[in-house]
ZAMARGU-4260 file (C-alpha; in steps of 0.2 Angstrom, whole numbers, plus 5000, padded with zeros to 4 digits):
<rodrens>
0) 5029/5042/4931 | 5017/5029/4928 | 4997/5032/4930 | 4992/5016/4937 | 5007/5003/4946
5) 5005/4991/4956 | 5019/4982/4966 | 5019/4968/4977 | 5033/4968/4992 | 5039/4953/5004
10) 5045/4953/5024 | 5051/4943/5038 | 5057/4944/5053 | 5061/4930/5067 | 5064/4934/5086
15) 5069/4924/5100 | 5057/4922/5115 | 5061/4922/5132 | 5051/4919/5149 | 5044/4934/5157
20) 5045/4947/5139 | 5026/4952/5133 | 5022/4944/5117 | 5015/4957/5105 | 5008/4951/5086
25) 5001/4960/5075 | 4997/4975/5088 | 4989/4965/5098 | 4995/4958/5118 | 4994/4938/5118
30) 4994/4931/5134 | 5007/4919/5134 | 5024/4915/5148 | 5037/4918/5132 | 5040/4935/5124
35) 5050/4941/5113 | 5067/4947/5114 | 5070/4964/5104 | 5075/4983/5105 | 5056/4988/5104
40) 5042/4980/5110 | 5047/4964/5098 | 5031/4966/5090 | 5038/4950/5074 | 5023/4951/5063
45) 5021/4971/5062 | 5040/4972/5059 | 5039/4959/5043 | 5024/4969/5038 | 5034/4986/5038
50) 5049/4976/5028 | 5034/4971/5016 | 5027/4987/5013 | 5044/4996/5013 | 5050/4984/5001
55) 5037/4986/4991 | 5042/5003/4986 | 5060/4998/4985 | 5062/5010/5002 | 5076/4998/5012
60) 5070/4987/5029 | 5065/4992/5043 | 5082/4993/5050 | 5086/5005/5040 | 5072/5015/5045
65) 5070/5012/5062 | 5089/5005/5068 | 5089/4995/5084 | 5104/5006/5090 | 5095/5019/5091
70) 5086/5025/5110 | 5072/5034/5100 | 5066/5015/5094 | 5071/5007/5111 | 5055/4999/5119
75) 5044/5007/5104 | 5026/5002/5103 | 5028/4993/5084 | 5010/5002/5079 | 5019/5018/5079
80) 5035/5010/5067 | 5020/5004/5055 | 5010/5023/5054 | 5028/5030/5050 | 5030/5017/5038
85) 5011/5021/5031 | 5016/5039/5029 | 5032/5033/5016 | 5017/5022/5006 | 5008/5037/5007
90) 5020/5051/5003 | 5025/5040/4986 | 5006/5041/4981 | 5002/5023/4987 | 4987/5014/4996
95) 4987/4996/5002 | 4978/4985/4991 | 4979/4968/5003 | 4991/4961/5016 | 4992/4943/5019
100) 5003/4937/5036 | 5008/4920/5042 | 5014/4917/5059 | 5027/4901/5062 | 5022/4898/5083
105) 5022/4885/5093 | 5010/4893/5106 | 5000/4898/5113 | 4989/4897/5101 | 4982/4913/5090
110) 4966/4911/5085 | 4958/4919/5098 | 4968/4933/5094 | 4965/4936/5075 | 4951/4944/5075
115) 4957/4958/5087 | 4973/4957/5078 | 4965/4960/5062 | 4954/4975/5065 | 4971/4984/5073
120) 4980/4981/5059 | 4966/4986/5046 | 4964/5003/5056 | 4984/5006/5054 | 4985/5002/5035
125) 4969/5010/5029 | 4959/4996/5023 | 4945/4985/5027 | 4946/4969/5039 | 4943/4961/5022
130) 4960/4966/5017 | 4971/4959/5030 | 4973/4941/5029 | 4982/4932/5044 | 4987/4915/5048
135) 4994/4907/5063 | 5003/4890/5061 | 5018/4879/5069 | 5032/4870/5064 | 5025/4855/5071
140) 5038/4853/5086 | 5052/4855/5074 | 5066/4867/5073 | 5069/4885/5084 | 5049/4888/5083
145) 5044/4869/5086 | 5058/4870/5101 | 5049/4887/5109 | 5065/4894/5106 | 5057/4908/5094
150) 5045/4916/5082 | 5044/4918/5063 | 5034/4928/5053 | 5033/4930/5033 | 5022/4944/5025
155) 5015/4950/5008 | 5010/4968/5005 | 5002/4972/4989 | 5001/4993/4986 | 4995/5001/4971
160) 4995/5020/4965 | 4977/5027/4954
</rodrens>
C-alpha cells in the first residue's frame, strides 16, 4: 500500500423535472415550479458528487450503493447518501482534497443559492468552503436542459491519503 496517493474521480447524473417536484441542489431547496423526478429527493448535483467520490476509489456508482429499487433509499434526503459515501472515503484512509461541480439548468437561476449550497456541502465532505467549487450554467435554450425538460450535472472529486 502506498504512503501518499492521490486520485481524482468524475460523476454525472441528469434527471428529468416535472411541475410541482421540489428542486434540491447541492443540499440546498431552490425555489423553482420544476422538480425533479427521482426515487429519493432527486437531489442531481449530490448524486454526481457521490458517483465522483466513489469513483474515485474505484468503489462502483451510486446505484450500486444506494439502488433506486430499493424502499430504504425511497424519498431519502441525498445529504444522508453523501455522509454514507464519506464514511467509504473515510474507511479507505481518504480525505477530500477539492470538489468542483457544474450545473447544466436553465432556471431558475442558482446564484442566489451557491453560497448556501456551498457551505452545506463543505460541512458534509469535511473541508473548507474554499474547497468546493460550484458552477451554475445553461445550455442556452438548447437540448432537454435548454427545453426545461431536465437537469444535468457533472462533478470532479479529487481525494488523497497522507
Amino acid at each position: 500500500m502506498e504512503k501518499f496517493s492521490i486520485r481524482v474521480g468524475n460523476g454525472y447524473d441528469v434527471h428529468a423535472l416535472a411541475a410541482g417536484l421540489p428542486l434540491n441542489i447541492c443540499g440546498v431547496k431552490v425555489d423553482s415550479d420544476f422538480g425533479c423526478v427521482a426515487h429519493s429527493d432527486g437531489d442531481v448535483a449530490i448524486h454526481a458528487l457521490c458517483d465522483a467520490l466513489l469513483g474515485a476509489l474505484a468503489l462502483g456508482d451510486i446505484g450500486h450503493h444506494f439502488p433506486d429499487s430499493s424502499e430504504e433509499f425511497k424519498g431519502i434526503d441525498s445529504k444522508i447518501l453523501l455522509a454514507r459515501v464519506m464514511d467509504m472515503v473515510k474507511e479507505k484512509g481518504y480525505l477530500v482534497g477539492n470538489v468542483d461541480i457544474t450545473i447544466d439548468l436553465q432556471k431558475p437561476k442558482l446564484v442566489s443559492y451557491l453560497p448556501q449550497m456551498r457551505a452545506t456541502l463543505s460541512r458534509i465532505l469535511g473541508v473548507g468552503e474554499n474547497y468546493v467549487s460550484i458552477k451554475a450554467t445553461t445550455s442556452e435554450g438548447l437540448g432537454f436542459v435548454g427545453r426545461c425538460e431536465g437537469v444535468q450535472v457533472w462533478a470532479t472529486a479529487l481525494v488523497f491519503r497522507l
